[in-house]
Steps between C-alpha positions, in 0.01 A plus 500: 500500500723410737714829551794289744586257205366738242318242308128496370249301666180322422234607718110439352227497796303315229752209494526316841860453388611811488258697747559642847211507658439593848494182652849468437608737738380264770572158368804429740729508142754800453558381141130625443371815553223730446521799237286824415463642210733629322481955491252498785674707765249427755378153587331299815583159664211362713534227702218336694619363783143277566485611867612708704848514690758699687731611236902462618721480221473568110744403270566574126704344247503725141471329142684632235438848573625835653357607822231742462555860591253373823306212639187604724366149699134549603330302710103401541317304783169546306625229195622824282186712512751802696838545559742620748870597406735241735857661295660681222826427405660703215840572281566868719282575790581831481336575179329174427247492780346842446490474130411120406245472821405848624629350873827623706806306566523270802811322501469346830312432842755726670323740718124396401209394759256403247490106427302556184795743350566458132838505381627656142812378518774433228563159305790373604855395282536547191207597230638430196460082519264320286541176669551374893382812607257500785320698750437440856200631757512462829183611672637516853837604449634767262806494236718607797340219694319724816208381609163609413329691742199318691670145572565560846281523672264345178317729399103445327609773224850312397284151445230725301769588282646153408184320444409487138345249246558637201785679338581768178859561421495827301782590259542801360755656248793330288866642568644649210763253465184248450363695205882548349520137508139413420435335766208679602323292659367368873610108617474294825689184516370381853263718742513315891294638717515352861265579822361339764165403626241748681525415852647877674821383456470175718441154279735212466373373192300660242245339275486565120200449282533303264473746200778684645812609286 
């Protein structure tokens, strides 16, 4: 169901033509996109990354979907075996943070020494779009663009903190509006995740393996 046009659908993850699997969330294509099941409040993304880099910039384009009451990214430099939070981003910090992941809200750097500091911070815009919206995560500058702490001088802990190889994108809980307008659901239309090469901050170029994606 497409709630924005109000029109039905075909989606069938047994027919290749009408399923949204995974893989199109990072098939360079916004007019695919990945989908969860439909009444599942609570659903993972994982994305293996192949090897491991210095994580910069996320970026998130939704499917035809509301926004999730939050997002929690996770990070792994063990190929998913544990997990480390990197940030939550929710519909009202003030509430949200406490109740959807037991954490307390961090809006910004402002203030903060630690370079491994993660932020519960609010989506931002509007969250009542099913389509265009997106999501941006800067890992060394927050919403209000300050710095995070540990770049200067570089500190060991800030580069612990960005390196990862694998990725889960958490979702949890529909808006209400999503179950009024049964659209309750999870989508990703495109999931970029760029970094940089291990090298303490210092290489010019960066090799990728060639099962990278």
């Amino acid at each position: 169901f497409d709630p924005e046009d109000n029109v039905n659908l075909t989606c069938n993850a047994s027919n290749a033509a009408f399923a949204h699997p995974p893989e199109n969330a990072v098939d360079n294509n916004d007019q695919t996109w990945w989908q969860s099941k439909k009444g599942v409040d609570t659903v993972q993304f994982e994305l293996n990354l192949t090897q491991t880099f210095e994580l910069v910039f996320l970026f998130f384009e939704f499917g035809h979907s509301y926004r999730p009451r939050g997002i929690a990214i996770e990070k792994s430099v063990d190929y998913g075996v544990t997990f480390k939070p990197v940030e939550y981003i929710v519909l009202d910090p003030s509430t949200d943070c406490d109740a959807v992941f037991n954490v307390s809200p961090a809006a910004n750097f402002f203030g903060l020494t630690d370079p491994g500091t993660v932020l519960c911070r609010a989506f931002s815009g509007s969250s009542d779009k099913t389509s265009g919206d997106f999501l941006s995560v800067r890992i060394l500058r927050d919403p209000v663009n300050l710095p995070r702490p540990g770049q200067s001088p570089l500190d060991s802990a800030l580069l612990d903190f960005m390196r990862a190889n694998y990725l889960r994108i958490t979702m949890k809980e529909f808006q209400p509006i999503a179950i009024s307008s049964n659209a309750d659901f999870f989508s990703i239309a495109e999931l970029k995740v760029n970094g940089r090469c291990v090298c303490n901050g210092h290489a010019s170029s960066c090799t990728i393996g060639s099962t990278a994606s």
